[in-house]
C-alpha positions, -999 to 999 in steps of 0.1 A, spaced: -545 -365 461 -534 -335 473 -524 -343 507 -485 -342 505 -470 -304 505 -446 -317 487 -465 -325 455 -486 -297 462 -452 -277 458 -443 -295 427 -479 -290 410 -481 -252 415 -442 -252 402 -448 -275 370 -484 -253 362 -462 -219 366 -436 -234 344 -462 -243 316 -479 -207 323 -448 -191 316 -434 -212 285 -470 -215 268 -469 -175 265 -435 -174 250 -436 -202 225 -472 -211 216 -506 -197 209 -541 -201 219 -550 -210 184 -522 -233 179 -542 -259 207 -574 -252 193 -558 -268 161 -541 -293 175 -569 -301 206 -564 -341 198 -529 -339 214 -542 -331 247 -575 -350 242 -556 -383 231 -533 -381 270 -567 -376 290 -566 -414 283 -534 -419 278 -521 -400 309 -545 -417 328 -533 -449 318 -492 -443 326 -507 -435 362 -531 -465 370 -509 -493 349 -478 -508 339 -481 -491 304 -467 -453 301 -488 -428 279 -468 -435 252 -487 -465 252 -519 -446 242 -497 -419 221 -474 -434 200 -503 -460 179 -528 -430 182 -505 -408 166 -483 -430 140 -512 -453 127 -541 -436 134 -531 -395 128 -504 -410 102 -475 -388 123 -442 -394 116 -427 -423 139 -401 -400 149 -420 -371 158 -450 -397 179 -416 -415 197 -407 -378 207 -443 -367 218 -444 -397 237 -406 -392 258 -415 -351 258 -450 -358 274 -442 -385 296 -411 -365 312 -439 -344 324 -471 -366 329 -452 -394 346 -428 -373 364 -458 -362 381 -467 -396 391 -437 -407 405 -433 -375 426 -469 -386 438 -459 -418 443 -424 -410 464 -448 -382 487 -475 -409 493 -471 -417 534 -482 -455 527 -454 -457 502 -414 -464 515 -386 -452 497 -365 -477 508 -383 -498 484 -379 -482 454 -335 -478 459 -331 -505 432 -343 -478 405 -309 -459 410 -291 -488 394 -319 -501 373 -320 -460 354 -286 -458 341 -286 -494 331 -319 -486 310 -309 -455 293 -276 -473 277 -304 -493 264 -321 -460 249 -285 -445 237 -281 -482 217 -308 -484 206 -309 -447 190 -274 -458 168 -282 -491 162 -322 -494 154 -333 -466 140 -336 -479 103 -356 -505 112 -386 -504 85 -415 -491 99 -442 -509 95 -419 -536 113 -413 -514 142 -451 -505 146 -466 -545 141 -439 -552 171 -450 -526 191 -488 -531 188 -482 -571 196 -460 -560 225 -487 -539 239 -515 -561 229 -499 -594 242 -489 -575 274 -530 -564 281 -545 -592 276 -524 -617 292 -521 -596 322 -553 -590 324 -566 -625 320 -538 -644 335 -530 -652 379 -500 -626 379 -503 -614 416 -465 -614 434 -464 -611 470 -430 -596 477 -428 -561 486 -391 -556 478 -369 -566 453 -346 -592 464 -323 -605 438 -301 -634 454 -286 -655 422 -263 -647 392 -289 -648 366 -315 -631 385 -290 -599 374 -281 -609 342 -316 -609 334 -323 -574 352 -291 -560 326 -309 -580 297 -341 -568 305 -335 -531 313 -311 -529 283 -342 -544 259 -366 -520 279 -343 -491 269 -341 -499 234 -379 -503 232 -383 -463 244 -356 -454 217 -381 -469 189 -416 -459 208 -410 -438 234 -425 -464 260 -416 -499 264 -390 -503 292 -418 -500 322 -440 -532 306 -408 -549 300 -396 -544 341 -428 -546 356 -435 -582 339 -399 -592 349 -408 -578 388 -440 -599 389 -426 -630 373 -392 -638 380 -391 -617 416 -428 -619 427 -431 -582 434 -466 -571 442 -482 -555 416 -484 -524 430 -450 -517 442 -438 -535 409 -462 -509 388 -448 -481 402 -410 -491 398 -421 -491 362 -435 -459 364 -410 -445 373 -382 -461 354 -405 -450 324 -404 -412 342 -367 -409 341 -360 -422 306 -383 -398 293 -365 -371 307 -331 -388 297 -345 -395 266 -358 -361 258 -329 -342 270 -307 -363 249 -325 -359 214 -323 -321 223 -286 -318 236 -271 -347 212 -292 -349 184 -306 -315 184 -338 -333 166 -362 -313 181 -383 -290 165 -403 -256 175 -440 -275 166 -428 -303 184 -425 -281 218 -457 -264 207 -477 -299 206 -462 -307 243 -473 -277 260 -503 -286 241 -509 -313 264 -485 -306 293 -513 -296 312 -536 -322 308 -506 -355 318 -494 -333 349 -530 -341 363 -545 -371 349 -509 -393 358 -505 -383 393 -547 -392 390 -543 -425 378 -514 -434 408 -543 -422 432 -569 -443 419 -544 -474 415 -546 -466 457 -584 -470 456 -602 -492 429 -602 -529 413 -586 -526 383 -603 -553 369 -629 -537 348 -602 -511 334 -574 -533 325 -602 -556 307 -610 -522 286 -571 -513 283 -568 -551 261 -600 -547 242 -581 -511 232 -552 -527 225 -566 -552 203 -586 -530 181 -555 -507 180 -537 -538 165 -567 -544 139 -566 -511 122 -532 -513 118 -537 -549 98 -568 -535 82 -551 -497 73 -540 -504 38 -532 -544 47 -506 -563 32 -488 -597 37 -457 -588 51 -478 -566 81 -501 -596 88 -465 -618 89 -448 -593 112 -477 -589 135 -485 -627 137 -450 -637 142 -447 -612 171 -482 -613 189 -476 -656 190 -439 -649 203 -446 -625 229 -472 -637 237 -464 -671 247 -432 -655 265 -455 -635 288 -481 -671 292 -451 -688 304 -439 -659 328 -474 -655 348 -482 -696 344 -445 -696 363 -454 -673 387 -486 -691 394 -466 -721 400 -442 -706 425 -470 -687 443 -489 -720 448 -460 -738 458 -452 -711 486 -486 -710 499 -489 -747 498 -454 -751 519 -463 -723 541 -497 -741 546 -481 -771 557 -458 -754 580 -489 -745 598 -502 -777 604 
């Protein structure tokens, strides 16, 4: 994993950084108070590295339904730790000799786009009820799983290619939703791009993965500079609680990219939906009511029969490629 020098570089540089800003602005016993923050990204970390879904994935339900934190404050936790955890993982990612850069130019144009998204969605969502905000993001995350786990997603482009008008109307649509999804959660925009890549573009999963990662990356860091610079919403326990857990994302994302390198991911994304699921149970379960089961029902069926209809397409077109191509060799 540690075979570049330049992501050697950047590992010893990030670790002095959190050396130097743990001493000045938190304690020892402030982590052994708070040691579920950096417990809860050992998974979660591990997850923005090896699949489409950031940390925030893991964070944001752990923290906001389970721990009962603040949406705001698990939304921040989730940009603040990301901008560090999958930082990591796209710097891996950009140093790794099998990978081209060349490949991943589209992100230059597709980062801007996605943070207007973020800005939007900051003055125009935030007052959304929250149970309503939580039931969509548990379906979102629980449709996502388990139809890409289950369904025939597997592009076979390794380069995005985007030749007809709607193929960039949807890229603006899509990035702009994506960006607004990390303004309510902290995470959202790299499921939302990476099932657009496999679907509409037939990107390899691979490639298209870490495109989201690191889409994902930079909005964190856009996203956490500008609720510190323009809202000026963060707070001093709020920085405490990331360098709780700083440590633990700068290894276990760049980790997760290494493995996605080296295993079938099978077994793991089969886990990563039955997590899901049970994450969107205790929410319907924790003090129920009608208008959650509504929410959550209405959301789960709608997403999830857009993301069916995206992979059952992609099937199609991959089936009719190989069956053309198979005829060309006869």
């Amino acid at each position: 994993m540690f075979d570049s020098k330049v992501f050697r570089l950047w590992f010893i540089a990030a670790l002095a950084v959190w050396v130097v800003l743990f001493s000045q602005f938190n304690q020892l016993s402030f982590l052994i108070e708070h040691w579920y923050y950096p417990a809860i990204m050992v998974a979660g970390a591990f997850v923005a590295g090896v699949t489409p879904e950031g940390g925030g994935a893991v964070a944001f339900p752990v923290l906001n339904i389970f721990l009962n934190i603040d949406r705001t404050m698990a939304r921040d936790f989730s940009l603040m730790i990301q901008s560090i955890g999958m930082t990591s993982a796209s710097i891996f990612i950009l140093t790794h000799k099998a990978n081209r850069l060349k490949t991943y130019r589209p992100l230059l144009v597709f980062i801007p786009v996605a943070f207007v998204g973020f800005v939007l969605g900051m003055q125009l969502l935030q007052q959304l009820p929250v149970y309503i905000m939580q039931a969509l993001f548990l379906s979102l995350i629980t449709s996502f799983s388990v139809v890409y786990s289950f369904g025939k997603h597997r592009g076979s482009k390794a380069t995005l290619d985007p030749n007809k008008p709607m193929d960039f109307v949807l890229l603006l649509l899509m990035l702009l939703a994506g960006g607004m999804c990390a303004s309510l959660f902290g995470t959202g925009a790299d499921i939302i791009l990476y099932t657009l890549l496999v679907t509409r573009f037939r990107m390899q999963e691979k490639v298209a993965t870490h495109m989201s990662i690191m889409l994902m990356a930079a909005i964190s860091v856009l996203g956490y500079a500008y609720r510190h610079f323009v809202d000026q919403g963060l707070t001093g326990y709020q920085v405490q609680t990331w360098l709780c857990a700083y440590p633990v994302v700068l290894l276990m994302a760049p980790l997760g990219a290494y493995v996605l390198h080296r295993i079938n991911k099978e077994i793991m994304l089969y886990a990563i939906a039955v997590l899901n699921i049970a994450q969107l149970l205790y929410f319907l379960c924790y003090n129920p009511s009608v208008d959650k089961l509504i929410w959550a029902a209405v959301f789960t069926l709608l997403l999830s029969t857009g993301f069916v209809l995206l992979i059952r397409s992609l099937s199609r077109q991959t089936q009719a490629v190989d069956q053309s191509q198979l005829a060309v060799s006869h």
